[in-house]
C-alpha atoms as an extended CHARMM CRD file, in Angstrom:
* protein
*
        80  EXT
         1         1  UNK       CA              0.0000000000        0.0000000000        0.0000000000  PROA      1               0.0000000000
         2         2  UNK       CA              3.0510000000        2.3420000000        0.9190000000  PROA      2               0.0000000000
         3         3  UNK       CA              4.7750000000        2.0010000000       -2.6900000000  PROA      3               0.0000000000
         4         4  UNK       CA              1.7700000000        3.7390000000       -4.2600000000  PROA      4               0.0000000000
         5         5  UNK       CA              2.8400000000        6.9700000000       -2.7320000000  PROA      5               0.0000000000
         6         6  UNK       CA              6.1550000000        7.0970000000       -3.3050000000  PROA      6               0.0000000000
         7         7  UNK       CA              8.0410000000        9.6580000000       -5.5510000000  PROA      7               0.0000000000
         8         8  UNK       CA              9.2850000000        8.5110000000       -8.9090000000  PROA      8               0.0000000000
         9         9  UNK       CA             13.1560000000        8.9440000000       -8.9140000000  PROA      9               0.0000000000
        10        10  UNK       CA             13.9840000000       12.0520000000      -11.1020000000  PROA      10              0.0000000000
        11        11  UNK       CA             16.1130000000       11.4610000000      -14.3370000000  PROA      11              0.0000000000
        12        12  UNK       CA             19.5000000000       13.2160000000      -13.9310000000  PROA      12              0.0000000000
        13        13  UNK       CA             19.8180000000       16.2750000000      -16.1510000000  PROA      13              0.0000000000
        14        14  UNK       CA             22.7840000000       18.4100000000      -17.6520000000  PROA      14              0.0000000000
        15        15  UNK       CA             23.1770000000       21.7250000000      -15.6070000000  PROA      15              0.0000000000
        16        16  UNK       CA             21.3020000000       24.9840000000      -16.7400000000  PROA      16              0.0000000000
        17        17  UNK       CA             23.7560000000       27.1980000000      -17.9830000000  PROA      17              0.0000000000
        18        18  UNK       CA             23.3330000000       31.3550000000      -18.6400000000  PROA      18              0.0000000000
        19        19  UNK       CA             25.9550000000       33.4400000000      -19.7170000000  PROA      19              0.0000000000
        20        20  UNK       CA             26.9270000000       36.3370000000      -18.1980000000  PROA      20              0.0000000000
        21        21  UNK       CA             23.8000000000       38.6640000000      -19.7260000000  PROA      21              0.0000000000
        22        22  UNK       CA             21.0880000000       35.9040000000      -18.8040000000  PROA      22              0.0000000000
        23        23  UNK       CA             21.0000000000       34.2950000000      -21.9650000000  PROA      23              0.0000000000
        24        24  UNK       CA             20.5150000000       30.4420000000      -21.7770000000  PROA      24              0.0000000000
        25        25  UNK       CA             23.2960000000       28.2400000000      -23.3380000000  PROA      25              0.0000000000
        26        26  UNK       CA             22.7870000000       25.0790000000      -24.7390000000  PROA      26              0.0000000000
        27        27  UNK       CA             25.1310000000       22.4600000000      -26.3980000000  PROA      27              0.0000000000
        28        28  UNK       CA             25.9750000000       23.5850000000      -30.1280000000  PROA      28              0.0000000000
        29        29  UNK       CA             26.2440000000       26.9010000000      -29.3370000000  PROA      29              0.0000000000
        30        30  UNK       CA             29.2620000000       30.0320000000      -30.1620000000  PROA      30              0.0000000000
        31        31  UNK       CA             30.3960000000       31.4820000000      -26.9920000000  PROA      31              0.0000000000
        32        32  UNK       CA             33.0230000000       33.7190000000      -26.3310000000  PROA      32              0.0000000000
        33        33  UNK       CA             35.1810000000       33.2470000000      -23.3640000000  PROA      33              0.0000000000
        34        34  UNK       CA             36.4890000000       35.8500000000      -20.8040000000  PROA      34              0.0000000000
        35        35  UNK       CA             39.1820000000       33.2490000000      -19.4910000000  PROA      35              0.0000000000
        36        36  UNK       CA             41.8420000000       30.9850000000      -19.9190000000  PROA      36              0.0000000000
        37        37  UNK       CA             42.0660000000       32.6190000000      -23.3960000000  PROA      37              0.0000000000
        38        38  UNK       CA             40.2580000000       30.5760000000      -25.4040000000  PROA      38              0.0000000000
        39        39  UNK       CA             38.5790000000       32.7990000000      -27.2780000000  PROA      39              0.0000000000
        40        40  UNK       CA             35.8230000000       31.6470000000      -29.4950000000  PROA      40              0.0000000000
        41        41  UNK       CA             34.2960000000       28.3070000000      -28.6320000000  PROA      41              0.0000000000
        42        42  UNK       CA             31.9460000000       25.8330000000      -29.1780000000  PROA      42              0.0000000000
        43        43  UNK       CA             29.9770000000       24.2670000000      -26.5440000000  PROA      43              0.0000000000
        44        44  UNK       CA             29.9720000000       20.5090000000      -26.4410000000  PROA      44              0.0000000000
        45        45  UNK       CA             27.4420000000       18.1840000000      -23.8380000000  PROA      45              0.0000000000
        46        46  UNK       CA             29.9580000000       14.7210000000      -22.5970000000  PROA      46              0.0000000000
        47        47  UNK       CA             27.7060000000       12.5450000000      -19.7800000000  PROA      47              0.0000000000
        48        48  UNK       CA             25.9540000000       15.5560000000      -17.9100000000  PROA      48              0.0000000000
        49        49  UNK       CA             29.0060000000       18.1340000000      -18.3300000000  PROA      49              0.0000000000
        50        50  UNK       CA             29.3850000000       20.9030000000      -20.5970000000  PROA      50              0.0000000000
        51        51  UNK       CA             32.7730000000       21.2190000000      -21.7550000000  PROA      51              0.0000000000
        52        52  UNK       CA             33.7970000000       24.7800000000      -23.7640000000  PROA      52              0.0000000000
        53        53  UNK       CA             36.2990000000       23.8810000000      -26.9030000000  PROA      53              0.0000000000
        54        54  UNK       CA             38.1760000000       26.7530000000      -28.2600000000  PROA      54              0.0000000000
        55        55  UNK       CA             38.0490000000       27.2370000000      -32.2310000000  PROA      55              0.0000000000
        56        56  UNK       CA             41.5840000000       28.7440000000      -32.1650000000  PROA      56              0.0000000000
        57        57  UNK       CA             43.7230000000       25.7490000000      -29.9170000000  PROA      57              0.0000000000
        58        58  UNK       CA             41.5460000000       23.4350000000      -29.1950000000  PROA      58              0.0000000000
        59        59  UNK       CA             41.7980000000       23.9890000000      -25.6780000000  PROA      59              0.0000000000
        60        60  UNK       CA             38.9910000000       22.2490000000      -23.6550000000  PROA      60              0.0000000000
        61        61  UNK       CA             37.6690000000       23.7150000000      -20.3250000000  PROA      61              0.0000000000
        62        62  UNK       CA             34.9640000000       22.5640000000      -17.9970000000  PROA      62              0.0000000000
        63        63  UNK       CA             31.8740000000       25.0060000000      -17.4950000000  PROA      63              0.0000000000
        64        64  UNK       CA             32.5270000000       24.4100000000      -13.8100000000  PROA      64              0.0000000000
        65        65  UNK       CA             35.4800000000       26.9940000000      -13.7850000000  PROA      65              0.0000000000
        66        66  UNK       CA             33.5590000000       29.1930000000      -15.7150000000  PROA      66              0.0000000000
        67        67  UNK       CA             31.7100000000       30.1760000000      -13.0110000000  PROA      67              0.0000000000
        68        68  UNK       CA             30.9800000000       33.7860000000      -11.9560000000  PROA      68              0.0000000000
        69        69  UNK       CA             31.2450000000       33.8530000000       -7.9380000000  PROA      69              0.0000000000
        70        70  UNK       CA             28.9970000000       35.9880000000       -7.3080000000  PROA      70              0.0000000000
        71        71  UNK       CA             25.7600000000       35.8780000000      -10.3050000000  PROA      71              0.0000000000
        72        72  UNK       CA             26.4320000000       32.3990000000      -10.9180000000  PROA      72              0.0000000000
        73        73  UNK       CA             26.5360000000       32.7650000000      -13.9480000000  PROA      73              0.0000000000
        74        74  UNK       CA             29.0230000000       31.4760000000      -16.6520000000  PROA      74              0.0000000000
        75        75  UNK       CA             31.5200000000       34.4530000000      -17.9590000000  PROA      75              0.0000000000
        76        76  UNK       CA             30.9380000000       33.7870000000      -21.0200000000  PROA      76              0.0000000000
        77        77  UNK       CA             29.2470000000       35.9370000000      -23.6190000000  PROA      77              0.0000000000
        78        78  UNK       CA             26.8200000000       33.8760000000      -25.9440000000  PROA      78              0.0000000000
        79        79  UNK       CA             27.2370000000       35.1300000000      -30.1450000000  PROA      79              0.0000000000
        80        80  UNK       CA             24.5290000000       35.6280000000      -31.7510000000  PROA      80              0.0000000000
């Protein structure tokens, strides 16, 4: 009788990620980075991390040190 009224386990889900305007950013998309010097990049989804890949060396950072302390945001500014 107790199992009908248990929660359905969630599906995990990539992170929701806004650049540093608000804009949402999704896999696919142009970015420009304001670190590590990467330049223009490409956003790429591996598992349920975003990973930023520079057009210029083919540097690849994690959106996790992308983060702006204080809005939480990424600082990154989405083109287009």
């Amino acid at each position: 009788m107790l199992r009908f009224f248990q929660k359905k386990p969630k599906e995990k889900q990539p992170p929701r990620l806004l650049d540093m305007y608000g804009n949402p950013i999704m896999e696919g998309d142009e970015i420009i980075s304001h670190r590590y010097e990467l330049g223009q990049c490409i956003v790429e989804l591996e598992g349920l991390e975003y990973f930023y890949v520079s057009k210029h060396s083919g540097k690849r950072v994690s959106y996790t040190k992308m983060i702006d302390a204080i809005t939480g945001n990424q600082k990154v500014k989405k083109v287009g």
